[in-house]
N, C-alpha and C positions, 0 to 999 in steps of 0.2 A: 390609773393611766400614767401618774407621774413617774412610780416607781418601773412599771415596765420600760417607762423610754431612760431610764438610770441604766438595766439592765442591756438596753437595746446601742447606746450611744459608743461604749466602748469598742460595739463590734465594730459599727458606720466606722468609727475610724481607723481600726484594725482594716475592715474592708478598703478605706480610701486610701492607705499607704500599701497594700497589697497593689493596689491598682495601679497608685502612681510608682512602685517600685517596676512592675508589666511595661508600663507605660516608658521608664527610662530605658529600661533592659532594650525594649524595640528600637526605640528609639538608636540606642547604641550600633543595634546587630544593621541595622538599615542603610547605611551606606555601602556596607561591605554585599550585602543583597541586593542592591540597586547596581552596583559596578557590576554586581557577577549579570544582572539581566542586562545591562546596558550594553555586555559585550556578546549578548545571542541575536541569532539574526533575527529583523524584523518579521512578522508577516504581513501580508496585504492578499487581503479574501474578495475576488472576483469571480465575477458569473460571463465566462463564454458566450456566445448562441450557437445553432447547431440547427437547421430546420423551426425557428420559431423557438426552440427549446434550450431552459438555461443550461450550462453547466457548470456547475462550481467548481473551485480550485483555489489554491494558495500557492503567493511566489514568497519564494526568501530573497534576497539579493536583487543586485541587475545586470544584463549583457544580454548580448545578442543568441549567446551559446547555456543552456541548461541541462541538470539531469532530472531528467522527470520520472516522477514514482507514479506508477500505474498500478494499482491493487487486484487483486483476481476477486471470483463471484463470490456475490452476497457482502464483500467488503463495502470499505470506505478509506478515504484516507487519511482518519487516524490510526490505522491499522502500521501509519509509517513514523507513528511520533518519536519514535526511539530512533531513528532516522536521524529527523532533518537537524537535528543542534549539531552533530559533527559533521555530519556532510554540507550542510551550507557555510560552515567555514573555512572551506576551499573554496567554493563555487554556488554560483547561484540554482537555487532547487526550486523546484511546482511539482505539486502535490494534488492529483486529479479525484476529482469525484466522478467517475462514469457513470454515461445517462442509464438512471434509475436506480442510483445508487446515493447515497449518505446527502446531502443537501442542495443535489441536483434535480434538475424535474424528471417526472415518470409516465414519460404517455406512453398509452394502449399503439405501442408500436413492435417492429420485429430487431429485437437487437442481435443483430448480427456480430461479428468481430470487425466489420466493415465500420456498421455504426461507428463503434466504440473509436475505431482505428481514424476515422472523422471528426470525430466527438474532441480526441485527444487533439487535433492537427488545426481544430476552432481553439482550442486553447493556447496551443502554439503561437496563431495569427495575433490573436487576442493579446497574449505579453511581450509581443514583437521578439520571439524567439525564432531564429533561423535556422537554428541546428543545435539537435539533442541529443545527447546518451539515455536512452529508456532502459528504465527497470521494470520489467517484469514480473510479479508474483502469480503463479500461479495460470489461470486464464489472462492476466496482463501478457506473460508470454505469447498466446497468437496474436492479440492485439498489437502484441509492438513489432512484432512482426508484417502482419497487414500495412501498418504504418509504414514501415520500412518498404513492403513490395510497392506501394501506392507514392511515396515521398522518399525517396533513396536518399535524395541532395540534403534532405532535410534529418539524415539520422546517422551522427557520429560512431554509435558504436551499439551494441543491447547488453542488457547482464536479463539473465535468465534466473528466478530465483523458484526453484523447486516447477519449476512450467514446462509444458510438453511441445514438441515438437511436430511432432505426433498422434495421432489419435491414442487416447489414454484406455480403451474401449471397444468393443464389438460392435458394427451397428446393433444387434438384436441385445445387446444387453444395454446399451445407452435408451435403446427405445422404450422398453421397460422401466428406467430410472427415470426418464424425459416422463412416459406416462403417470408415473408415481407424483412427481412434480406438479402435475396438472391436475390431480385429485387430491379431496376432501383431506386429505393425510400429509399433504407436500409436509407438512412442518416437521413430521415425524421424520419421513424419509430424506428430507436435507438435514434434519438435526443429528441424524443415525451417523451419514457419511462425514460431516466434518465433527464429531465426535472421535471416530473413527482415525480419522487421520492429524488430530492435531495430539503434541508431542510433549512427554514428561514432563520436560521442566517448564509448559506453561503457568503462568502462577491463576489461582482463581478467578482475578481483574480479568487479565488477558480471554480466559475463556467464559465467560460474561458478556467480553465484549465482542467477542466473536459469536455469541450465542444471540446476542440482542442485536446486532448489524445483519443476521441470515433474517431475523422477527421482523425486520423493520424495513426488509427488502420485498417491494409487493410481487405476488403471487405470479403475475405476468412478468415481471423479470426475470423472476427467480425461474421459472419455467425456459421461456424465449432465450437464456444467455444461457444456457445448458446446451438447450438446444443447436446457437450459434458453435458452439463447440465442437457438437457433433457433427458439422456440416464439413462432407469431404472436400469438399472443394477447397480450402482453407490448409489441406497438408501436403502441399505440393512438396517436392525433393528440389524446388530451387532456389538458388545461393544464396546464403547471408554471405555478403562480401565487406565487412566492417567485424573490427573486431567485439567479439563476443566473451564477457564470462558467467560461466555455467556455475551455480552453484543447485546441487542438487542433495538430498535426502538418500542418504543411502538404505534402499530398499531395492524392491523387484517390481514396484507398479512400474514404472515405464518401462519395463524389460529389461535382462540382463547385461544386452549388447550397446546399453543408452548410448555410452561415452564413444563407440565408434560410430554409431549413427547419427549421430549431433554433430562431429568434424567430420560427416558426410555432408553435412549444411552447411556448416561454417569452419572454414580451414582456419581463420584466426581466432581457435580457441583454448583460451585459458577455463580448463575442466577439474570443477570438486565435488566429490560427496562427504556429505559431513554424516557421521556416526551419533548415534543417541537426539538425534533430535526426530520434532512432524512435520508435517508440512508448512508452518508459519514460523522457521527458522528463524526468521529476521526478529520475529519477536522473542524469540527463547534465549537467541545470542547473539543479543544488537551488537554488542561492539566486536565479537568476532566478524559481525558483518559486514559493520562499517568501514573495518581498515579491509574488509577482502575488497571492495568498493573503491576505496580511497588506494587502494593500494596497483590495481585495474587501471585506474584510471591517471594515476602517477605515471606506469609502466609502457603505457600506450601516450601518455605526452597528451591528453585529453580537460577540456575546460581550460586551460590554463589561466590563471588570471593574470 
């Protein structure tokens, strides 16, 4: 035994200057990693209500005036973490979880865009937010919209990111994907369509993460907020009278005519299609995104600090 701990003792202290050499090195790098966190905005993780029901959210900052990230279906919103470090260094940002989505609660209810467009406007009350800029991804588009037809006073401006205006859809072919949703196989047929439409340069994270937020979205949301989508009622042709920026996916899903039908809604609009990306732009080319954002919202004299 003795001769083993002979052979054993010079590692233990090879190992304990390896360690303590780790241990200076951290030590070193730490200041200068503690400044760079020191200057990102905080967060602060709150729950809404809504009908008895919580809703989650994250603010950065504070005032009276916010831009608020709204996520489209089966998200959450970490779906915006590439987001908030540059945008909440302008202005103060909230970052929603909608009801029955990422760490919000999920009752056996009918989620409409009303809901959701409610949901958002408890969390508004909730951070003593007066007036927003919503961003849209996706179905957050009708939702900020709703918001806007139902609370005008309370909505500075929208940015549209990849989101319809529009129905995206035939009733008789929605009805069929809605049906598909509601049976035995939902997971197939929602895993098929945002397959489908998410874009090259996701990297594998990102579509993981988008693959485990549709798994983790229960089966009556994922149903019922489809469904809210498909509801006509909801695509009326009346005014967005706040300025609007479009950034959209250059393709042919919402028709070829999008960009004159959109400044058929909204005359103050600032209109993109970006090239080679999917539908979750924002994550493929955050920081293209970010200054299209920052740069919106410079241009129109919005948040100001």
């Amino acid at each position: 035994m003795t001769n083993k701990l002979k052979h054993i003792a010079p590692l233990m202290q090879r190992t304990r200057l390896h360690w303590c050499a780790a241990l200076l090195l951290a030590l070193a790098i730490a200041p200068a990693a503690l400044a760079k966190d020191s200057s990102a905005p905080k967060a602060q993780s709150r729950f809404a209500k809504l009908d008895g029901a919580r809703i989650h959210y994250v603010s950065y900052g504070k005032g009276r005036e916010a831009l608020v990230l709204i996520h489209g279906w089966t998200s959450n919103l970490e779906f915006w973490r590439d987001q908030i470090s540059d945008l909440a260094k302008r202005n103060r940002v909230i970052a929603i979880d909608l009801p029955g989505h990422g760490l919000s609660d999920k009752p056996q209810i009918t989620y409409s865009m009303d809901v959701f467009a409610r949901a958002v406007d408890a969390v508004l009350r909730d951070a003593h937010v007066e007036r927003a800029v919503l961003v849209g991804h996706s179905m957050g588009t009708p939702i900020a919209r709703q918001l806007y037809r139902n609370y005008p006073q309370k909505t500075l401006a929208i940015v549209i990111v990849d989101g319809p205006l529009r129905p995206f859809g035939d009733p008789k072919m929605m009805e069929g994907f809605i049906a598909g949703l509601r049976g035995p196989n939902y997971k197939d047929a929602g895993g098929k369509m945002l397959t489908t439409i998410s874009g090259p340069l996701l990297s594998a994270a990102d579509q993981e993460r988008i693959k485990s937020s549709f798994l983790n979205t229960p089966q009556h949301v994922v149903a019922s907020a489809m469904a809210g989508m498909a509801d006509e009622s909801i695509w009326g042709r009346d005014k967005i009278n706040v300025p609007v920026l479009a950034i959209m996916v250059k393709s042919d899903f919402f028709g070829g005519d999008i960009e004159p039908f959109y400044r058929s809604i909204a005359a103050n609009l600032d209109f993109q299609q970006w090239e080679g990306v999917g539908h979750f732009l924002m994550m493929e080319r955050p920081k293209q995104f970010n200054d299209a954002v920052i740069a919106f919202l410079d241009k129109n004299a919005l948040l100001k600090k």
